[in-house]
C-alpha positions in Angstrom: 6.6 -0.2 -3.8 6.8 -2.2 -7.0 7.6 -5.2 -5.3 4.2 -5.3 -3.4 2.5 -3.2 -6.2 1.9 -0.5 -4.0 -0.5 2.8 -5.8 -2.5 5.3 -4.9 -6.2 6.3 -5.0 -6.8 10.4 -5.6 -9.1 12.3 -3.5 -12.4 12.6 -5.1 -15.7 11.0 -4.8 -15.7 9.4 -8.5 -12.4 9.0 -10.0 -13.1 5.3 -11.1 -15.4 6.8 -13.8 -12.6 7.8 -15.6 -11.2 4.3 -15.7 -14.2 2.1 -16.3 -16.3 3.1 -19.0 -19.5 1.6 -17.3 -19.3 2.9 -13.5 -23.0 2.3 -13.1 -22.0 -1.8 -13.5 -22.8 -3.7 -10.4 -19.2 -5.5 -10.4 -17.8 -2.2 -9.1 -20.3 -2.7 -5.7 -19.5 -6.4 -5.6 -16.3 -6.5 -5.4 -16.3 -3.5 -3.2 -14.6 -0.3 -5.2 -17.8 1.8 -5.5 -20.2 2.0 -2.3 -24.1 2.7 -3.1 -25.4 5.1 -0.7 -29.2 5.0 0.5 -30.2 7.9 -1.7 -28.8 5.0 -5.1 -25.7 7.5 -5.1 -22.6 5.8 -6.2 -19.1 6.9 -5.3 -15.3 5.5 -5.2 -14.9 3.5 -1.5 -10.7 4.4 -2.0 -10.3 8.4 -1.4 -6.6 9.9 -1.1 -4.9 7.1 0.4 -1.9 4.8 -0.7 -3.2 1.1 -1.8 -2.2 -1.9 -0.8 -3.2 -4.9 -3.1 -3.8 -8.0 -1.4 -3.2 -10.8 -3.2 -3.7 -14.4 -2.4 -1.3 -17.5 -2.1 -0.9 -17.3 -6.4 -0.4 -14.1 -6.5 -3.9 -13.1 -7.8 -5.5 -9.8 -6.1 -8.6 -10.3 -4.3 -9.0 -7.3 -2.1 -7.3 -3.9 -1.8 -6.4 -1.9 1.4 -6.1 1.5 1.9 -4.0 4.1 4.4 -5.7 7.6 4.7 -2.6 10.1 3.9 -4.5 12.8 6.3 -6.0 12.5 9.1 -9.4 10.9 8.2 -11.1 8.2 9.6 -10.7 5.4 9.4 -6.9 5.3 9.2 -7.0 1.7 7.3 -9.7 0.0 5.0 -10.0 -3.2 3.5 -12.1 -3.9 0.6 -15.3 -5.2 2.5 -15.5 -9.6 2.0 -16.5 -10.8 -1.0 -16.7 -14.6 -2.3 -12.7 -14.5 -3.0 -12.1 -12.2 -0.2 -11.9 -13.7 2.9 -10.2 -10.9 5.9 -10.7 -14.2 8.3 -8.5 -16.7 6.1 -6.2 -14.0 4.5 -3.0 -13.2 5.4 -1.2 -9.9 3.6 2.0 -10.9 2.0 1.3 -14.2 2.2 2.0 -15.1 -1.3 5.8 -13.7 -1.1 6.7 -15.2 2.3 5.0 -18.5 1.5 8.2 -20.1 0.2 10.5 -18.4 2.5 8.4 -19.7 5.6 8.6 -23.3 4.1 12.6 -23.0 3.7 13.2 -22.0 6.9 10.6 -23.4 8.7 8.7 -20.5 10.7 6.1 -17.6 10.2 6.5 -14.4 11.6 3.2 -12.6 11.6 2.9 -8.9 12.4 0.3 -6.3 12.6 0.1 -4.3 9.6 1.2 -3.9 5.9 3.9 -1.5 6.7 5.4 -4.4 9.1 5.6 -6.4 6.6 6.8 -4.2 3.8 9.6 -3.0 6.2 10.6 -6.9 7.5 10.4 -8.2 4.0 12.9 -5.3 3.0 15.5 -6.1 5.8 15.5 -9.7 4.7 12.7 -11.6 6.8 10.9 -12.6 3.8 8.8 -15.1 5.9 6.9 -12.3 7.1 3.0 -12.1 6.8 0.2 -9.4 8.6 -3.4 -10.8 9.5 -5.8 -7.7 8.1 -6.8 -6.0 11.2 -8.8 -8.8 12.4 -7.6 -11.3 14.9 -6.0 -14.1 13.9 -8.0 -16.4 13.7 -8.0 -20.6 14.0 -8.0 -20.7 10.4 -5.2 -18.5 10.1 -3.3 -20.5 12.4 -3.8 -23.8 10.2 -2.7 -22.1 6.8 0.0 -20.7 8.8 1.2 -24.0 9.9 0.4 -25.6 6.4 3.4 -23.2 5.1 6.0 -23.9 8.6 5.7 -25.5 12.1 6.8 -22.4 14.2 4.4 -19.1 13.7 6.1 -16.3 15.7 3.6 -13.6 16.6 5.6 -10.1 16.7 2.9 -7.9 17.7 2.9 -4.1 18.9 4.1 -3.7 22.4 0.7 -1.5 23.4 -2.0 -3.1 25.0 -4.2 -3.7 22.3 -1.1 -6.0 21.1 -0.7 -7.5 24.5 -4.8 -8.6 24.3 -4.0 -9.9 20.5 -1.3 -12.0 21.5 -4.0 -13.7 24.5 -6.2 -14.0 21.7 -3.5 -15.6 19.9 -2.8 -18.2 22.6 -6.8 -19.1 23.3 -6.9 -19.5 19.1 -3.1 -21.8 19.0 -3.7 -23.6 22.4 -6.0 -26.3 21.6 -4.1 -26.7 18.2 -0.7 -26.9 19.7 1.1 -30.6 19.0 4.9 -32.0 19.4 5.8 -30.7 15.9 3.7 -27.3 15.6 4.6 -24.2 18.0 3.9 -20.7 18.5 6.5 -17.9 19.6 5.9 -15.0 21.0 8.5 -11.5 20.6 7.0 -9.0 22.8 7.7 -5.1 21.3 8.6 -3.0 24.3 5.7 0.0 23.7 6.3 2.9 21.8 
C-alpha cells in the first residue's frame, strides 16, 4: 500500500471541501476530482472506494483510479483525460517497472492494478497494467522503448481472449527481428 501510495476516498458527496479551502475552484473539474452536474451542482467524482494514484514514468501523479468497496457501479474509474492524463499512452505501474523491464529485457503487461500490485509483490517488478482501455499502438512503442519482449498476461475469460486479438492486430504491423510479443494464456476462472 505504501509502495504504490495506495488511499482511500470516504463515502460522501463532498468530502474534498474539507481539504481544499476553495472547492468552488475550476481546477477541481479540470483535473477531474469534482464533477459539475447540469443543475451547476458540484460533488466529489471518488465515493467509498480505495485509490490508486497513477503516476507517470517520473513518478509524478497525473490521474487517480478508484475500486468501489460495495457493489456500485462502475466497479473501476479513472480520472476522466486531461492534458497530462492520457488512459491511451499510460500504463499503471509504469514508473516502478520501467527499470526492471530495461534490466531484464521484457514487459509483462496485465489487466488491472491489483495484477500488478500482486506481481510486483512476488518479485516481477517489470510488470505494468494498460487502464481498462485496450492497449493501444502507442502503448506498444513505449513498451518497447523500455524492453524488446512485451508479454501480455491477460485474464483467461473471453473478454481477455478478444484483448489479446486486439493485441496482435495493434503488435503485428510493428513486429521486427529484435522486438516480440508473448502471449501467457490464464486458464479461466
Amino acid at each position: 500500500a505504501a509502495k504504490f501510495g495506495l488511499g482511500y476516498a470516504p463515502d460522501g458527496w463532498q468530502n474534498l471541501q474539507k481539504i481544499f479551502s476553495d472547492y468552488n475552484q475550476q481546477g477541481l473539474v479540470d483535473c477531474g476530482l469534482v464533477i459539475v452536474n447540469e443543475q451547476g451542482r458540484r460533488y466529489d467524482r471518488f465515493r467509498d472506494r480505495i485509490m490508486f494514484p497513477i503516476q507517470d514514468q517520473r513518478g509524478n501523479v497525473i490521474g487517480l483510479g478508484g475500486r468501489v468497496l460495495g457493489n456500485d457501479e462502475p466497479k473501476y474509474l479513472n480520472s476522466p483525460e486531461t492534458i497530462v492524463f492520457k488512459k491511451n499512452e499510460t500504463l499503471y505501474g509504469e514508473d516502478k517497472a520501467i527499470g526492471e523491464a530495461y534490466r531484464l529485457g521484457n514487459m509483462i503487461v496485465v489487466e488491472g492494478y491489483m495484477d500488478v500490485i500482486a506481481l510486483q509483490a512476488a518479485g516481477f517488478k517489470n510488470t505494468v497494467a494498460s487502464l481498462g482501455t485496450a492497449i493501444t499502438t502507442g502503448h506498444i512503442q513505449k513498451l518497447w522503448r523500455s524492453a524488446d519482449e512485451i508479454i501480455i498476461c491477460l485474464d483467461g475469460d473471453s473478454a481477455g481472449i478478444r484483448a489479446c486479438y486486439k493485441v496482435i492486430e495493434q503488435a503485428l504491423p510493428q513486429v521486427t527481428y529484435n522486438k516480440k510479443v508473448s502471449f501467457v494464456i490464464l486458464p479461466s476462472g
